[in-house]
C-alpha positions in Angstrom: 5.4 16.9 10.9 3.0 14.4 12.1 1.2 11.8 9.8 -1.6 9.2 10.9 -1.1 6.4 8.2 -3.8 3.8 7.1 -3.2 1.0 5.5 -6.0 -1.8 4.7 -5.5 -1.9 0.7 -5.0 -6.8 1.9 -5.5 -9.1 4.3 -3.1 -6.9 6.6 -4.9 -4.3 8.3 -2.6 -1.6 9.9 -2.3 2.0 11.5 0.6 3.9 12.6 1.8 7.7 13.6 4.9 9.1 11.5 6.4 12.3 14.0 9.6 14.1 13.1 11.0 11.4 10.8 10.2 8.5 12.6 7.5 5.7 13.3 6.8 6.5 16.9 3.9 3.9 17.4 1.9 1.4 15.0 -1.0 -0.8 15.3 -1.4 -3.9 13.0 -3.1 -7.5 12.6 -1.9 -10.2 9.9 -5.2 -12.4 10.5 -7.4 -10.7 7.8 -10.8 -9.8 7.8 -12.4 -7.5 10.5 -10.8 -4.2 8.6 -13.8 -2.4 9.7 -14.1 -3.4 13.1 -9.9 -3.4 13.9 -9.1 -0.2 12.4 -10.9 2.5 14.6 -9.8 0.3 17.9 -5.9 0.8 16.3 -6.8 4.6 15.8 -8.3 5.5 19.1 -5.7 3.3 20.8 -2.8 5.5 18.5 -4.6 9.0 19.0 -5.1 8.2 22.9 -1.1 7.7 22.8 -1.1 11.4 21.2 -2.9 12.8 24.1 -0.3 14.0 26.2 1.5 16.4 23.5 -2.2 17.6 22.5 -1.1 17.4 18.3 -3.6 16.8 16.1 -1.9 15.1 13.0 -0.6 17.5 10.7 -2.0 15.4 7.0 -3.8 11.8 7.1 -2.0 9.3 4.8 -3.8 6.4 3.5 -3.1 3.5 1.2 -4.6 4.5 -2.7 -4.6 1.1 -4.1 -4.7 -1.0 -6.2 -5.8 -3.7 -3.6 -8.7 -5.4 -1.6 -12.2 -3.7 -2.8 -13.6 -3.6 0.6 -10.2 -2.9 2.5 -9.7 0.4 0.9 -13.0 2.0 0.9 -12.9 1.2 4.9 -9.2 2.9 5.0 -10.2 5.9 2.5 -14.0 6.3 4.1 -12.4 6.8 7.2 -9.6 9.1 6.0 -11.8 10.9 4.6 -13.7 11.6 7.7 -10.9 12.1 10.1 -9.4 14.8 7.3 -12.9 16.7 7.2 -12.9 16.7 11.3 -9.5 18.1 11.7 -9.4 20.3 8.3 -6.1 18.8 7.7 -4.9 17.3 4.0 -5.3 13.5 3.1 -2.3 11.6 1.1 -2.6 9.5 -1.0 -0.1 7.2 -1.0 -0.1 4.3 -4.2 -0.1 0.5 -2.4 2.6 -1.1 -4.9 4.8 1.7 -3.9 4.4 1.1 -0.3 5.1 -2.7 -0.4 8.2 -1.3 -2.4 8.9 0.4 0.6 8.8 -2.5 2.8 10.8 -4.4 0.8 13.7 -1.8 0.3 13.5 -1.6 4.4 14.3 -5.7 4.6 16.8 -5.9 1.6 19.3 -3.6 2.8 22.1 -5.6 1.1 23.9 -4.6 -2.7 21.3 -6.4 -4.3 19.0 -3.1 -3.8 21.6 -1.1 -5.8 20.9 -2.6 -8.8 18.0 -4.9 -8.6 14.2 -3.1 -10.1 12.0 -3.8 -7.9 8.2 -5.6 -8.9 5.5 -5.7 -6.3 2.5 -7.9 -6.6 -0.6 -7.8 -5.1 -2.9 -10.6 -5.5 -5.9 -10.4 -7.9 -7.1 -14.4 -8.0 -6.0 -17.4 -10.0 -2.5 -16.2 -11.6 -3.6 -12.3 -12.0 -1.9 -9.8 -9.9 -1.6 -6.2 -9.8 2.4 -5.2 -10.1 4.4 -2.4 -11.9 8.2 -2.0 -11.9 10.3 0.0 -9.8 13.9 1.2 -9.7 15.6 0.9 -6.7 14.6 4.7 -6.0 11.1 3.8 -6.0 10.9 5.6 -9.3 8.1 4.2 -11.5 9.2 2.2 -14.7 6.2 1.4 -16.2 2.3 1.3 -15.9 0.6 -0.1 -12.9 -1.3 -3.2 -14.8 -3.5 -6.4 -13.9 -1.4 -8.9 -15.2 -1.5 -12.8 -16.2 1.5 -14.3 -14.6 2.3 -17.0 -17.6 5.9 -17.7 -19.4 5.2 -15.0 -21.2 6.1 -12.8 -18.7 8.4 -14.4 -16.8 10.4 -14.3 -20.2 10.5 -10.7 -20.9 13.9 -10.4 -18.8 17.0 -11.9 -20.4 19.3 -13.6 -17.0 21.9 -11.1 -17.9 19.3 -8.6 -16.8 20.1 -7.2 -13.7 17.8 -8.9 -10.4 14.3 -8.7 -10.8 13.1 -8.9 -7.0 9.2 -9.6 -6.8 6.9 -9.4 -3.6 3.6 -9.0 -2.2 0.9 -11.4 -1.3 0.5 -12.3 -4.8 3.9 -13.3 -5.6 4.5 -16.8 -3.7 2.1 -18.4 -6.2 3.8 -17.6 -9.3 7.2 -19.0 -8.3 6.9 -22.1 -10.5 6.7 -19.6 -13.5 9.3 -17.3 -12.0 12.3 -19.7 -11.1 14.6 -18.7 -13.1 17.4 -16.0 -13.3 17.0 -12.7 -13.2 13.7 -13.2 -10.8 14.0 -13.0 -7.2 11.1 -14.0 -4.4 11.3 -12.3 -1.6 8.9 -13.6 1.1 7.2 -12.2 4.2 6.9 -8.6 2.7 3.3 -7.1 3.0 2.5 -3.1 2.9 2.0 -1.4 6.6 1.3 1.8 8.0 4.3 2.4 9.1 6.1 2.6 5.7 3.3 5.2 3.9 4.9 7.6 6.8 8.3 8.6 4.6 6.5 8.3 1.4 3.8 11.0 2.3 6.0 13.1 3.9 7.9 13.4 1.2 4.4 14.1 -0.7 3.7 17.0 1.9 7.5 18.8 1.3 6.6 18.6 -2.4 3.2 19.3 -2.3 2.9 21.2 -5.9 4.4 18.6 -7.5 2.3 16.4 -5.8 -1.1 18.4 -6.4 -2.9 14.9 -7.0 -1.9 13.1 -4.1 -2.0 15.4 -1.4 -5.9 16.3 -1.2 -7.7 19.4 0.5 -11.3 20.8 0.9 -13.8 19.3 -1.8 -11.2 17.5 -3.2 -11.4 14.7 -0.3 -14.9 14.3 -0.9 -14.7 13.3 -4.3 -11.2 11.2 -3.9 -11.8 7.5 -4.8 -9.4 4.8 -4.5 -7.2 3.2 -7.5 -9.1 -0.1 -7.9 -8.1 -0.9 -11.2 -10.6 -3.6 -11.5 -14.1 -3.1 -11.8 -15.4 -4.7 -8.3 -17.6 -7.7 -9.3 -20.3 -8.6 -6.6 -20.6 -12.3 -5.8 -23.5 -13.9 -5.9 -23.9 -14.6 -1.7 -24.1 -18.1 -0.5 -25.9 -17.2 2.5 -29.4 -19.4 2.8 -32.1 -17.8 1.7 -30.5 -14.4 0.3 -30.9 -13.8 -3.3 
């Protein structure tokens, strides 16, 4: 099976190709900004490395959010129109489970055996988008927009087993979160390259995962998980109003 993966949901903006189990190549930059203009350079420089084998990809897999406004209606819109090119499926693949993904790749120690996992995705001042996860990447809860204040750095007891938290919105609320059972973990941020196990297992299942693997008319209509309503700025460009 071979996956193109898209992932633009933060600053990160990535692409890679998932074939027979394994990352075979990936394109990413960490400097934010220029989603649109990066990604189709990674993709024609990823598909031009298919060539040879003349493959098309057997499903597109893209990043579903929550995240970055802009950066995943670039990643979707151009899911969306690779999948309608080839008349192959798109996956949908949920960001907070991805960044769980990267995370269980860098933690492979015993604290994964035990530890729930809670990914946070920044969403301004001390807001950030986060749900729990086992170690399993089961779900334990709601995927929320949530105030990071005592108040939730309390709702674990220190006997609890570790609480590992991550993402681009988790550094900031360290001060709140210095305490037993949390643990930061730093330097984790979704790529492609870890949507690639996570939508092929989507594919295998595909019943079960009716709503996250996509076909025909159901791509058109396929929107990402924003959460938030998106809130346009007023611009500080002269002479725009």
């Amino acid at each position: 099976m071979t996956i193109l993966c898209i992932e633009t949901s933060t600053s990160v903006c990535s692409a890679a190709i998932w074939q027979d189990g394994k990352v075979v190549a990936q394109r990413i930059s960490r400097e934010g900004g220029n989603h649109a203009k990066l990604l189709p350079t990674f993709l024609q420089d990823l598909l031009h490395c298919q060539e040879p084998t003349g493959q098309k990809p057997d499903a597109v897999a893209v990043s579903a959010g929550p995240g970055s406004y802009t950066g995943l209606r670039i990643g979707v819109s151009t899911a969306k129109g690779l999948c309608y090119g080839w008349q192959v499926p798109m996956v949908a693949v949920p960001t907070l489970e991805i960044l769980c993904a990267a995370a269980r790749m860098k933690m492979k120690d015993e604290r994964m055996k035990e530890a729930l996992l809670c990914p946070m995705l920044d969403a301004r001042r001390m807001e950030v988008y986060t749900a729990l996860y086992d170690s399993a990447l089961q779900p334990q809860g709601e995927v929320t927009a949530s105030i990071v204040n005592e108040a939730f750095a309390t709702q674990f007891g220190e006997e609890h087993a570790p609480v590992c938290y991550f993402g681009d919105g988790a550094a900031k609320c360290q001060e709140v979160l210095h305490h037993k059972p949390w643990q930061f973990i730093p330097d984790i941020v979704p790529e492609a390259q870890f949507i690639g196990p996570l939508a092929e297992e989507r594919m295998k299942m595909k019943e079960e995962r009716k709503k996250e693997v996509l076909e025909g008319s159901e791509i058109a209509y396929y929107e990402p998980f924003y959460l938030k309503e998106f809130v346009a700025a007023q611009s500080h460009v002269k002479g725009l109003v």
